[in-house]
C-alpha positions as CSV (number, residue, x, y, z in Angstrom):
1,X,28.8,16.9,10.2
2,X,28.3,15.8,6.7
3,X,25.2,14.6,5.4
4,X,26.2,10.9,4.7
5,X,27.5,10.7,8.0
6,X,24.4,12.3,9.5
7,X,22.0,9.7,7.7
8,X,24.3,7.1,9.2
9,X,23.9,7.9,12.9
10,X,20.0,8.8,12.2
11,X,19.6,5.4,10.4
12,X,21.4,3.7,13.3
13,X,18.9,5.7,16.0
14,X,15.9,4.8,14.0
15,X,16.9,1.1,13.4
16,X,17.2,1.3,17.9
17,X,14.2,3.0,18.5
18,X,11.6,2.3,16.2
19,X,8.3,3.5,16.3
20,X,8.8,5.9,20.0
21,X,11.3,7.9,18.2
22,X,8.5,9.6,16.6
23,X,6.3,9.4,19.8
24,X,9.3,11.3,21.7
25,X,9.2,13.9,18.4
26,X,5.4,14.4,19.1
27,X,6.0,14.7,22.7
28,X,8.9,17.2,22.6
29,X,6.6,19.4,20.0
30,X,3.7,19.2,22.4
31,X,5.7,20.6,25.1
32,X,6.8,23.3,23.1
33,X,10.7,23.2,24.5
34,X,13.5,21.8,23.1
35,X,14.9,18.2,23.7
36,X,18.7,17.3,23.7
37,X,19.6,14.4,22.3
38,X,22.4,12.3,23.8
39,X,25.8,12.8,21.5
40,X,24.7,15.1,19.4
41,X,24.3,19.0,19.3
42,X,21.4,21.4,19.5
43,X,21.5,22.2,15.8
44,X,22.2,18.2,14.8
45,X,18.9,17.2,16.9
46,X,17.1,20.0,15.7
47,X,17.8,18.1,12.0
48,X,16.6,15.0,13.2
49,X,13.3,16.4,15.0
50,X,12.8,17.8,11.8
51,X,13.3,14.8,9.6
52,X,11.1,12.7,12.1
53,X,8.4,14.6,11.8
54,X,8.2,14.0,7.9
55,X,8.5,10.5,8.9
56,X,5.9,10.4,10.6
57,X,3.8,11.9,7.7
58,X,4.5,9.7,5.7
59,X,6.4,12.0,3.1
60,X,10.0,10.6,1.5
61,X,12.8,12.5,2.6
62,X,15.2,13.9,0.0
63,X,18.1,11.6,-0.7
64,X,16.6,8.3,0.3
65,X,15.5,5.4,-2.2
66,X,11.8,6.2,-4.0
67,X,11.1,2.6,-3.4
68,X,11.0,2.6,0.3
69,X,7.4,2.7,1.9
70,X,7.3,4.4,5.1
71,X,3.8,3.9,5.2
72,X,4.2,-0.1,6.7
73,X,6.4,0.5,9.3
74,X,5.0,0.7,12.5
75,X,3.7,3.8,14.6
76,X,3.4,5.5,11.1
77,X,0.8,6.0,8.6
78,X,0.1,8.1,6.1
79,X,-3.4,10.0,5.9
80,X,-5.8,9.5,3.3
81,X,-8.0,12.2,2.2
82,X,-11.0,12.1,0.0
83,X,-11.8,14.3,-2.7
84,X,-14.1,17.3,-1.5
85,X,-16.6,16.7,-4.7
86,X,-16.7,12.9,-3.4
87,X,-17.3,13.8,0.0
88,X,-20.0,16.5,-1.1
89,X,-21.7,14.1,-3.2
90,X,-21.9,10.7,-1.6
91,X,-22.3,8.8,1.5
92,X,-19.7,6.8,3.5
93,X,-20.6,3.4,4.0
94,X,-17.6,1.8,5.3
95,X,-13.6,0.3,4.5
96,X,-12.4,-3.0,3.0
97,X,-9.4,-3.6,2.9
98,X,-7.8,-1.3,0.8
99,X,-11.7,0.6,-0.6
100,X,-13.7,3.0,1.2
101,X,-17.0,2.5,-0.1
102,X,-19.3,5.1,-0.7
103,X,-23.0,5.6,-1.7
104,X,-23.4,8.3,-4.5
105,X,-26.3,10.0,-3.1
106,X,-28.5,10.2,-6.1
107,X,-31.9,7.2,-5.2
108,X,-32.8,7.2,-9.0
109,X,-30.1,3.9,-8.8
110,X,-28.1,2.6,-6.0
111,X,-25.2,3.4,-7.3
112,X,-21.7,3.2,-5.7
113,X,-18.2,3.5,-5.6
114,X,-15.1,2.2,-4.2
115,X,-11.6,4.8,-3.1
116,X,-8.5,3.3,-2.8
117,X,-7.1,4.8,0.3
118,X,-4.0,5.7,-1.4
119,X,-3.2,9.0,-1.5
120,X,-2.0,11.0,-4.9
121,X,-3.4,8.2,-7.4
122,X,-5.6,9.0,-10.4
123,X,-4.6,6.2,-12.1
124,X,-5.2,2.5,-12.2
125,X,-1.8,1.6,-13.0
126,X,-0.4,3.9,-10.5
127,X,-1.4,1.6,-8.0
128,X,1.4,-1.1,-7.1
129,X,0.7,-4.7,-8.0
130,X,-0.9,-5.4,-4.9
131,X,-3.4,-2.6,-4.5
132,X,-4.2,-3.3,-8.2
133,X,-5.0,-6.9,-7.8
134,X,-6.9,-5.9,-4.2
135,X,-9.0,-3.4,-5.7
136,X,-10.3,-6.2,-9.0
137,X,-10.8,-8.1,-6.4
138,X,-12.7,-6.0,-4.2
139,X,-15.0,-4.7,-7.4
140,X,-15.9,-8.2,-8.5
141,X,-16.8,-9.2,-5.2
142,X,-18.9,-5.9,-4.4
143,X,-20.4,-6.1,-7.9
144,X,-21.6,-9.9,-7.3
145,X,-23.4,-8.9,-4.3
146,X,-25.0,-5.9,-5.4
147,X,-26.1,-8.0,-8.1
148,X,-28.0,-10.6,-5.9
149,X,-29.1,-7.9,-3.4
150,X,-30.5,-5.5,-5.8
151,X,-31.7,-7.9,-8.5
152,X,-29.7,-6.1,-10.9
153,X,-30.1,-6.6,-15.0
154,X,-26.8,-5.7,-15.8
155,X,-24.0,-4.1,-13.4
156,X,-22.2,-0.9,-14.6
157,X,-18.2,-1.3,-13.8
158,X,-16.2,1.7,-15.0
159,X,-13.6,3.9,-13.5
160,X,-13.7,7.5,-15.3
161,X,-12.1,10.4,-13.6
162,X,-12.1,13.1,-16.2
163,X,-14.0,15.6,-13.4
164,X,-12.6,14.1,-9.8
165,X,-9.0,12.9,-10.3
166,X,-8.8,11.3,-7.6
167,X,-8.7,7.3,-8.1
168,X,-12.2,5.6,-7.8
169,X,-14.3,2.8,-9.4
170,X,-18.1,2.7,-9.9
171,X,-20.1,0.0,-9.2
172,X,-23.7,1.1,-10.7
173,X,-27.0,-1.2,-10.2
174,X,-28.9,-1.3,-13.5
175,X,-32.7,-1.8,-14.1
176,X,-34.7,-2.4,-17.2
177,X,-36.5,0.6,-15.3
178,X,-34.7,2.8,-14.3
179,X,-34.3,6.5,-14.5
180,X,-31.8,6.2,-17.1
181,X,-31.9,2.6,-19.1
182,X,-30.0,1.8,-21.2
183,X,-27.9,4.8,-21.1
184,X,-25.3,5.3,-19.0
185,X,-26.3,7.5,-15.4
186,X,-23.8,10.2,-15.9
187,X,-25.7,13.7,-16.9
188,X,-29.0,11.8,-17.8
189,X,-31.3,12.9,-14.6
190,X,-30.9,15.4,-11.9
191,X,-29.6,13.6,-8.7
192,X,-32.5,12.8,-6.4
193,X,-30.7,13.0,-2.4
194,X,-31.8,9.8,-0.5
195,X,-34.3,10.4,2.1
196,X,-32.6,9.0,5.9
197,X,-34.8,6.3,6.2
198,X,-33.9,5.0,2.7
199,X,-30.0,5.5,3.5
200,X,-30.8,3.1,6.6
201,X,-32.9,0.9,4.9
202,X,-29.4,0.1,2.5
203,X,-27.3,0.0,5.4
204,X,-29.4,-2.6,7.3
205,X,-29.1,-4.8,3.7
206,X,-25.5,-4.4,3.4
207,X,-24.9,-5.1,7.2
208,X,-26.2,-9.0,6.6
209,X,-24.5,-9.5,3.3
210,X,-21.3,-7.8,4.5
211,X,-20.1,-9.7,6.8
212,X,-15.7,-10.4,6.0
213,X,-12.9,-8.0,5.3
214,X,-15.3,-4.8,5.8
215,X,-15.6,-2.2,8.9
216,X,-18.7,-0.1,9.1
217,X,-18.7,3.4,9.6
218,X,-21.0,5.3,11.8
219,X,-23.4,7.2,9.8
């Protein structure tokens, strides 16, 4: 069969089944046996089990339009991973809608940052017009709160990158007094690790201020 003509009947089956076309994939991989597929041969449904499964990661398959986002439709999401260095180095506090926010684990300032969960971005114009506008809008929101809760002098906003690639935006709380004033925090102290009880102490004050568009995770 050629390869137009395969993409046809596979765009037809995926168009009828949706999302448990890749549940049946997952199941017939679980089992470990093969699974015939009705009008088509062994080799053909081998193709699709295969093409499926990169579906349901969430990778573009070769010869289909960039532009298409497999990430919306339903039963199948890509999986966002965070940097190593971030995860070594900070604290997960919880997800807006489109930011996981972290706490840089460094008491001499509380000092944090916001991930897009977007895989492969290291840009801010790599995001799409959306995810841009989303993320500004989650900063300026996050930055106007710390500033109340904290009783912040100024507010650092910058997004660097030049040592973890990976797309992120800090959102620093500056004193008058602080271990660093008024240089930037970058390389000026030795990070200090938060004791627990200070880590909950932040938590508890972000749990009353942080109250729409943002899920808490366990910590």
């Amino acid at each position: 069969m050629s390869t137009s003509r395969f993409f046809g009947h596979f765009s037809a089956l995926v168009i009828w089944s949706g999302s448990v076309l890749v549940h049946q994939i997952k199941k017939c991989h679980m089992s470990g046996r093969p699974e015939k597929w009705p009008g088509h041969s062994p080799r053909e449904g081998e193709r699709i089990r295969r093409y499926a499964a990169v579906l349901s990661l969430g990778a573009l398959p070769v010869g289909w339009p960039a532009k298409l986002n497999y990430v919306d439709q339903p039963g199948v999401r890509a999986v966002f991973a965070l940097d190593s260095r971030l995860q070594q180095d900070t604290l997960a506090i919880g997800d807006f809608p489109l930011c996981r926010l972290l706490l840089s684990n460094d008491a001499n300032y509380p000092w944090f940052i916001l991930v897009p969960r977007r895989n492969d971005i290291s840009e801010l114009f790599q995001l799409d017009v959306a995810d841009q506008q989303q993320l500004w809008l989650e900063t300026t929101a996050l930055a106007e709160l710390l500033k109340d809760l904290f009783d912040a002098d100024k507010m650092n906003v910058a997004t660097l990158g030049n040592v973890v690639s990976q797309m992120h935006m800090h959102v620093i709380v500056r004193k008058r007094d602080d271990a660093a004033w008024p240089a930037p925090v970058w390389g000026k102290h030795p990070a200090k690790p938060y004791e627990s009880e200070q880590v909950a102490a932040i938590r508890a004050q972000l749990r009353v201020v942080l109250t729409e568009d943002f899920t808490f995770l366990e910590g």
